[in-house]
Every structure is written in C-alpha cells, then in structure tokens.
C-alpha positions in Angstrom: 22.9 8.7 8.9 26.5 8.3 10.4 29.1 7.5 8.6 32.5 5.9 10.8 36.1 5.7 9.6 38.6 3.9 11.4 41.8 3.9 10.9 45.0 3.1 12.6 45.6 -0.8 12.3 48.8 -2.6 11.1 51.1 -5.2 11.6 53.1 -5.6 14.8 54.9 -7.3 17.2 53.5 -9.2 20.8 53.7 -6.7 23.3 53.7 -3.7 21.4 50.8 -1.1 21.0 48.2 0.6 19.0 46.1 3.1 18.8 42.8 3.3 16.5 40.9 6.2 15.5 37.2 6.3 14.4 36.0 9.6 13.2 32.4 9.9 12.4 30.1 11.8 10.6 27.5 12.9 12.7 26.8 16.4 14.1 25.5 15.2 17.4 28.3 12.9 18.1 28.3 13.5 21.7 25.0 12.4 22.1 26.1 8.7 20.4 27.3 5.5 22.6 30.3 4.5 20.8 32.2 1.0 20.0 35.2 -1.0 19.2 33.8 -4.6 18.0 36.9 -6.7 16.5 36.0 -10.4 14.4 38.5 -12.9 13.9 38.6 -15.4 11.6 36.0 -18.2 12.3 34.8 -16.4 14.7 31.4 -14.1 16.2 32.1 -10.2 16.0 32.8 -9.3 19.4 32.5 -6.5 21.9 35.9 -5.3 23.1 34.8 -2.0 24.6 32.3 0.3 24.9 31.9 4.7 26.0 28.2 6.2 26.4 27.6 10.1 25.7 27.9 10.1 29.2 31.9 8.5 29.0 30.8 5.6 30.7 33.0 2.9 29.7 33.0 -0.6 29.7 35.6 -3.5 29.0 35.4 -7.4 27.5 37.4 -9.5 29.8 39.8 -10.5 27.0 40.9 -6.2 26.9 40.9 -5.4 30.4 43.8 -3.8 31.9 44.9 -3.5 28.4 42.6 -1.9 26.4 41.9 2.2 26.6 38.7 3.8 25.0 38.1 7.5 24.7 36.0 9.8 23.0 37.2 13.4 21.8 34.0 15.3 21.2 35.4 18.3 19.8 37.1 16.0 16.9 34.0 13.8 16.2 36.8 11.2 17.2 36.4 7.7 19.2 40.2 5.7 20.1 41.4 2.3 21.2 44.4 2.1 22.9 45.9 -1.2 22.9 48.9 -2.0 25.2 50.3 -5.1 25.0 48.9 -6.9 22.2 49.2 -10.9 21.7 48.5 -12.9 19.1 45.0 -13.8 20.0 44.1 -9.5 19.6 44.4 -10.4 15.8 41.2 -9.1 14.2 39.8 -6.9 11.9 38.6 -4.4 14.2 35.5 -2.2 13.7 33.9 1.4 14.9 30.5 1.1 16.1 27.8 4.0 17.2 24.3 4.0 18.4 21.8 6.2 19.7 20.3 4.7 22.4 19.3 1.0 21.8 22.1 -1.3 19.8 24.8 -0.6 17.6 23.1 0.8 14.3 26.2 2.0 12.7 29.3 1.0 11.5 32.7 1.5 10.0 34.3 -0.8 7.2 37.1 -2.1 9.7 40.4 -2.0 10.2 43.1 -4.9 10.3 45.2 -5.3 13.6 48.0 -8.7 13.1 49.7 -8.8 15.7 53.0 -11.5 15.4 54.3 -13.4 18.1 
C-alpha cells in the first residue's frame, strides 16, 4: 500500500507560480511511475504530467512549456512546478503512483485557483 500527500496548492494570481509536493509512503519509491492528474469542475480527471522510475517525463498539451515534474528519491518526494498559471489551470490537483501498469494510487488532492 502507498500512501500520497500533496500539498502546496493555493490561491493566486494569472501568471504567477506554484510548486506542489507529493510525498509518499512507499519504501521502493524509486521503483514507482509517478503523476500529477488535476479535475476541474464539470470536468474528466486529467493527465497533466507524468515521470517513470526511469525520470522519463511526459507533458499534456495544456502544461507544456509550463509545467515542470520532478522526482526526489532520497525524500520519497514527486513536484509540479507551475509557471505561469491562467485561469483555466484551476483544479483540484492530485498525486498519482503506479507500479507498472495504471495509476493504482492516489493522494486526496490539493486546490490550485488561480484568478485572473
């Protein structure tokens, strides 16, 4: 079992920034793929980026350019940087780790408003 906490969201401006933590449980964390996922209201939980064990990283279109995710193994610790946020990156944003096939884990969220 892992156990994720994120924390790090908050109220802010367009064009500011944001960095979430996720800190998890698990021994082995370097061997987990890790997630941001973020669901607005009305809408699907989406991807917004991705790092394997391997710190292979991957991007939704909407965070490209943008968005920064990194992994410290020694701290059990996944981040999100967000750089210029707009309206539209309003969400409650959630931590997300797998082993090797989908995302089997997950944190309780963390609200990101961001005001124009």
């Amino acid at each position: 079992q892992v156990q994720l906490v994120e924390s790090g969201g908050g109220l802010v401006q367009a064009g500011s920034s944001l960095r979430l933590s996720c800190v998890a449980s698990a021994r082995t964390f370097s061997s987990l793929g890790m997630g941001w996922f973020r669901q607005a209201p009305g809408k699907q939980r989406e991807l917004v980026a991705g790092i394997s064990r391997g710190d292979t990283t991957n991007y939704a279109d909407s965070g490209k350019g943008r968005f920064t995710i990194s992994r410290d193994n020694a701290k059990n610790t996944v981040y999100l940087r967000m750089n210029s946020l707009k309206p539209e990156d309003t969400a409650v944003y959630y931590c997300a780790a797998r082993w090797l096939k989908g995302y089997e884990y997950w944190g309780q969220g963390t609200q990101v408003t961001v005001s124009s």
